[in-house]
Z-matrix of the N, CA and C atoms (Angstrom, degrees):
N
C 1 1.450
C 2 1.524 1 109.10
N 3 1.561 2 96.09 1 129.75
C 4 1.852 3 103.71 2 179.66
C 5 1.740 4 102.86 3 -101.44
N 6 0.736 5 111.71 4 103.30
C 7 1.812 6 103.54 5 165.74
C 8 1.728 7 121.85 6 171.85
N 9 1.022 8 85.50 7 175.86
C 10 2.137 9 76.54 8 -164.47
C 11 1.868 10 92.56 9 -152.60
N 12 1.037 11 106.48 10 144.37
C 13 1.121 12 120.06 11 -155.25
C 14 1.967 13 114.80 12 -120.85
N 15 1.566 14 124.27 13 75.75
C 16 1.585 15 110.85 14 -173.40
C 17 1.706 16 105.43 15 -75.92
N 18 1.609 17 107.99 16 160.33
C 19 1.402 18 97.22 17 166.56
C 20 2.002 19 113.98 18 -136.79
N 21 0.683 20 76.80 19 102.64
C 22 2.061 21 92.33 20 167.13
C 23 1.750 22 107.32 21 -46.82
N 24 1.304 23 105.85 22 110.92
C 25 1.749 24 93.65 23 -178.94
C 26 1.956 25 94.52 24 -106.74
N 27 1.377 26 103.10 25 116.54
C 28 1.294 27 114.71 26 167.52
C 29 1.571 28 128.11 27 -91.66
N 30 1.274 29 108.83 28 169.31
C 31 1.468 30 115.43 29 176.72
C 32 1.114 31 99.21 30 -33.75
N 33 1.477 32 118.59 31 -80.01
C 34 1.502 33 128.08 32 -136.78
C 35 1.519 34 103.25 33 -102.82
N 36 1.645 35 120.68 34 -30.46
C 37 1.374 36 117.88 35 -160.66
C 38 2.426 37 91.28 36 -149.93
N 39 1.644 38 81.31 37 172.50
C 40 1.377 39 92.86 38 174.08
C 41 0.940 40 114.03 39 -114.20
N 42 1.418 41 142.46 40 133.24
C 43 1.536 42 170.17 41 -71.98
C 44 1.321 43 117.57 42 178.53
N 45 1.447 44 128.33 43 67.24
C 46 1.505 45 126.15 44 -148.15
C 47 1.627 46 88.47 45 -122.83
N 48 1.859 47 98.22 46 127.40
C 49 1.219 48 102.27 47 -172.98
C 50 1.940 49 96.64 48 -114.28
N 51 1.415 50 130.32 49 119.30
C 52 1.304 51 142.87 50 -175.61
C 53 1.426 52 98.19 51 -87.94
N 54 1.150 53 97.42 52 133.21
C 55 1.834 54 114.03 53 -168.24
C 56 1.685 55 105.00 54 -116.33
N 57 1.233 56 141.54 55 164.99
C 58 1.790 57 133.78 56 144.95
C 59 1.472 58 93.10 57 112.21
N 60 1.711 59 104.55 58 -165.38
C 61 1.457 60 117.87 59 -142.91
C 62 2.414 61 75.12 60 -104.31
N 63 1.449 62 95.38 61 147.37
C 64 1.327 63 127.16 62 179.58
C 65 1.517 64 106.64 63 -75.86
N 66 1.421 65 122.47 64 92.87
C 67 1.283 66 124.47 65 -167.84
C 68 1.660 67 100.34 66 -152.00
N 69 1.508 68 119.42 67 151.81
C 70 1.538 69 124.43 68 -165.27
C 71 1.512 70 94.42 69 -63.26
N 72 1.505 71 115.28 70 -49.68
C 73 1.548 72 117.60 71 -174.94
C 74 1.397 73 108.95 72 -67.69
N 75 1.018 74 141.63 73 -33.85
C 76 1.225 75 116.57 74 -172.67
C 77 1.960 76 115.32 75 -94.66
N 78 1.573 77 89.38 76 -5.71
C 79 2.086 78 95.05 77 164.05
C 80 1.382 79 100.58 78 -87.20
N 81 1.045 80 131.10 79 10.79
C 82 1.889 81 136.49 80 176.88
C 83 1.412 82 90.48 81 -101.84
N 84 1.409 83 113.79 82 -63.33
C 85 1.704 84 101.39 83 -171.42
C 86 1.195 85 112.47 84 -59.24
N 87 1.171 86 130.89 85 -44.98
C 88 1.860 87 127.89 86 -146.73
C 89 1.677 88 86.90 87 -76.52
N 90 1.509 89 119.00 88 -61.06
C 91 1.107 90 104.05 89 179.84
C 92 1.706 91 137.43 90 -36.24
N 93 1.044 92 103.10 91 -70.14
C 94 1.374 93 132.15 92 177.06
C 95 2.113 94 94.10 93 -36.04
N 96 1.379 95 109.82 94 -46.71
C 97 1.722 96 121.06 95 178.46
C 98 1.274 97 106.62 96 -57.70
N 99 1.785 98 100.44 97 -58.67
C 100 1.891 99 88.85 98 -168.54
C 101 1.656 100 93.09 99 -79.71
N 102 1.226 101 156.54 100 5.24
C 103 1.262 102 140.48 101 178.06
C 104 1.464 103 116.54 102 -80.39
N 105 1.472 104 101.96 103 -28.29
C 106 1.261 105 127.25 104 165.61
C 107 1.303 106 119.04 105 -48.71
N 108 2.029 107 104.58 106 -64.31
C 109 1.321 108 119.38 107 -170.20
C 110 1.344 109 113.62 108 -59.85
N 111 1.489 110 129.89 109 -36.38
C 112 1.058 111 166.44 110 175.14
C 113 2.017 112 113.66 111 -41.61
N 114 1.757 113 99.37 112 -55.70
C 115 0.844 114 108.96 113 166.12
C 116 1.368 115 128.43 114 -101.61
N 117 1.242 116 127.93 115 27.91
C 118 1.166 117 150.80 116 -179.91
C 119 1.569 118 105.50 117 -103.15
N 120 1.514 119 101.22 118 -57.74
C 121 1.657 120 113.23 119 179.07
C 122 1.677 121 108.86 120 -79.95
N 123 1.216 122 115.25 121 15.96
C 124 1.643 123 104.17 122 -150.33
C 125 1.542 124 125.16 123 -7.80
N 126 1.750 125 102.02 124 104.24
C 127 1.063 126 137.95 125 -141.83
C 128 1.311 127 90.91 126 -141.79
N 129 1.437 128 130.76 127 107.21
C 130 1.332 129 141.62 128 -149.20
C 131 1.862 130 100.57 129 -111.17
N 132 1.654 131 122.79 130 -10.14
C 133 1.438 132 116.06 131 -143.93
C 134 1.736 133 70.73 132 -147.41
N 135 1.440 134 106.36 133 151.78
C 136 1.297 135 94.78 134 155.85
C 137 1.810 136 86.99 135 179.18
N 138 1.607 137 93.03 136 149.62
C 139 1.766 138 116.13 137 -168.78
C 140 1.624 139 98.22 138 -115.64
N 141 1.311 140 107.70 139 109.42
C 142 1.469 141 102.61 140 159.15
C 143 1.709 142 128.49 141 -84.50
N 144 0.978 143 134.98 142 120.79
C 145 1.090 144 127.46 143 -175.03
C 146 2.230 145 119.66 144 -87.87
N 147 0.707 146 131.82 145 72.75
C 148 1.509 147 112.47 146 -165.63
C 149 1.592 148 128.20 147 -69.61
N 150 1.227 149 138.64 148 132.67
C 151 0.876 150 117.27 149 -167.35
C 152 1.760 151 100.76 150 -154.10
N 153 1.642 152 88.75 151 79.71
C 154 1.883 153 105.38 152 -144.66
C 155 2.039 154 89.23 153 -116.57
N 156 1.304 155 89.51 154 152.84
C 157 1.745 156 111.87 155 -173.56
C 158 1.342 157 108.40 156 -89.87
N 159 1.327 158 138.59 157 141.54
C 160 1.255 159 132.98 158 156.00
C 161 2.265 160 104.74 159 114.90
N 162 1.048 161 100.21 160 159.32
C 163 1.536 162 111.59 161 164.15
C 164 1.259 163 122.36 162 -39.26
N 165 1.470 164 123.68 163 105.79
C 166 1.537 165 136.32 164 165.82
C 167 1.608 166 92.19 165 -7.06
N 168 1.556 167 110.93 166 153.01
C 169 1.249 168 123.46 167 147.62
C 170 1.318 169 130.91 168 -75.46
N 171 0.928 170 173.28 169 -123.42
C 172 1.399 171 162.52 170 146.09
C 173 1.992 172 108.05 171 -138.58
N 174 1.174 173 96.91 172 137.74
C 175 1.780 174 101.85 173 -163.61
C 176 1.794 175 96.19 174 -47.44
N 177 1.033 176 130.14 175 -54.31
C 178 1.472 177 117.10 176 179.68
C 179 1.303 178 115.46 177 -38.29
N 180 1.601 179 110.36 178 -62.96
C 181 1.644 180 104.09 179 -176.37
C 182 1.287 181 123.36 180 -47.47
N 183 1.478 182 100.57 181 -33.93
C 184 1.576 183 97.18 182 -172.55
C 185 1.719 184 111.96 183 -88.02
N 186 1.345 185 109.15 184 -24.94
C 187 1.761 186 115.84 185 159.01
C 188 1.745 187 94.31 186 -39.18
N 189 1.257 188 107.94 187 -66.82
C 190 1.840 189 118.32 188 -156.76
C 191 1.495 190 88.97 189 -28.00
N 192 1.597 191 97.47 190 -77.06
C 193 1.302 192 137.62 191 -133.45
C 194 2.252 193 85.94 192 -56.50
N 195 1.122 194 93.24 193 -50.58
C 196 1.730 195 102.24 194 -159.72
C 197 1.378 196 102.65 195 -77.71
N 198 1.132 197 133.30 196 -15.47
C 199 1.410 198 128.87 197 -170.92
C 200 1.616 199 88.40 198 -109.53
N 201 1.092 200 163.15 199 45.44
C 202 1.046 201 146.63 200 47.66
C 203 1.333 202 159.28 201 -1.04
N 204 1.046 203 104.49 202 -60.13
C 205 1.277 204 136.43 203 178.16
C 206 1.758 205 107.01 204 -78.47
N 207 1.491 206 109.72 205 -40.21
C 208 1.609 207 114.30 206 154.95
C 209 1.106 208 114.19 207 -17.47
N 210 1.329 209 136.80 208 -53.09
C 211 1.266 210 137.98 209 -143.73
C 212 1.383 211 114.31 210 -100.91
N 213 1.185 212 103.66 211 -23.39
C 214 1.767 213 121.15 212 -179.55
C 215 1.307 214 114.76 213 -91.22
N 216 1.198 215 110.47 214 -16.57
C 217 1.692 216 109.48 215 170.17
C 218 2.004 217 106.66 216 -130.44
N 219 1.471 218 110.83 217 44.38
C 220 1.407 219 144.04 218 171.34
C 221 1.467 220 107.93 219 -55.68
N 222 1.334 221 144.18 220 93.16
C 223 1.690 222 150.91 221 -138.42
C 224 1.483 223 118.55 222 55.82
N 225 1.102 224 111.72 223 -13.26
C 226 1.523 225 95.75 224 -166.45
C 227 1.186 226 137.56 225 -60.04
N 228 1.381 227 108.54 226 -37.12
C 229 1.481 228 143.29 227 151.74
C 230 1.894 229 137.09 228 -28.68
N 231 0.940 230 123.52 229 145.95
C 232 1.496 231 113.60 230 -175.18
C 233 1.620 232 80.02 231 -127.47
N 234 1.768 233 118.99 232 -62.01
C 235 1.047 234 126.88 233 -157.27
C 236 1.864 235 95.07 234 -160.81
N 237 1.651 236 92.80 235 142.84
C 238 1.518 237 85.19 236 -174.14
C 239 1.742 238 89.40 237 -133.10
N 240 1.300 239 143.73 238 -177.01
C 241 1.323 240 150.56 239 174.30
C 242 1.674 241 117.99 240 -169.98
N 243 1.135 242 92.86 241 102.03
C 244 1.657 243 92.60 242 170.18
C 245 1.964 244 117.12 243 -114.94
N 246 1.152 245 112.01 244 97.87
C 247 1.539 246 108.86 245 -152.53
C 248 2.099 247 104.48 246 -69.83
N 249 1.469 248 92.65 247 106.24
C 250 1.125 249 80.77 248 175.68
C 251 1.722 250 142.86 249 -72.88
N 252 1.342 251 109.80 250 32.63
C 253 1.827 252 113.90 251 172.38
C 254 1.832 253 98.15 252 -106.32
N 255 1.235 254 111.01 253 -6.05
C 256 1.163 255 130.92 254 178.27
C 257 1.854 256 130.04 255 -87.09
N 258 1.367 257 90.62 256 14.84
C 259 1.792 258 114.01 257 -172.38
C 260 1.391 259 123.35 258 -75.15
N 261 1.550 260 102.90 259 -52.65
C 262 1.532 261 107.85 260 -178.08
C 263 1.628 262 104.30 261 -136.99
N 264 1.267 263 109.44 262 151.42
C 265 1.742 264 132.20 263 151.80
C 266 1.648 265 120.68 264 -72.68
């Protein structure tokens, strides 16, 4: 896994900016990190920002990848946002 992960702590929500090369494994790690960070800070709102290298993932992979991960961050949430035109460089 290529990627590095800063986080912006805001008023209302946390501000997680995803760094590295655009790959299924490394949108498994970052997530799974800030879900972590998230629930560490209990941090109810949270904005991912991506700002990842390489060829879009394709809507399946990222279905795979995210409907997974559903389950591991199961209430934690108020509101989450990851803007998708915001995927790759």
């Amino acid at each position: 896994m290529s990627y590095s992960i800063t986080y912006q702590i805001k008023p209302n929500y946390l501000h997680a900016i995803a760094t590295g090369e655009c790959t299924k494994e490394n949108l498994a790690g970052y997530v799974i990190e800030i879900i972590s960070k998230c629930s560490e800070n209990k941090t109810k709102r949270l904005f991912i920002e991506q700002r990842l290298k390489g060829p879009r993932l394709g809507t399946e992979d990222v279905y795979q990848v995210m409907t997974k991960l559903c389950t591991y961050a199961d209430g934690l949430f108020e509101a989450a946002a990851i803007p998708a035109d915001a995927v790759t460089t």
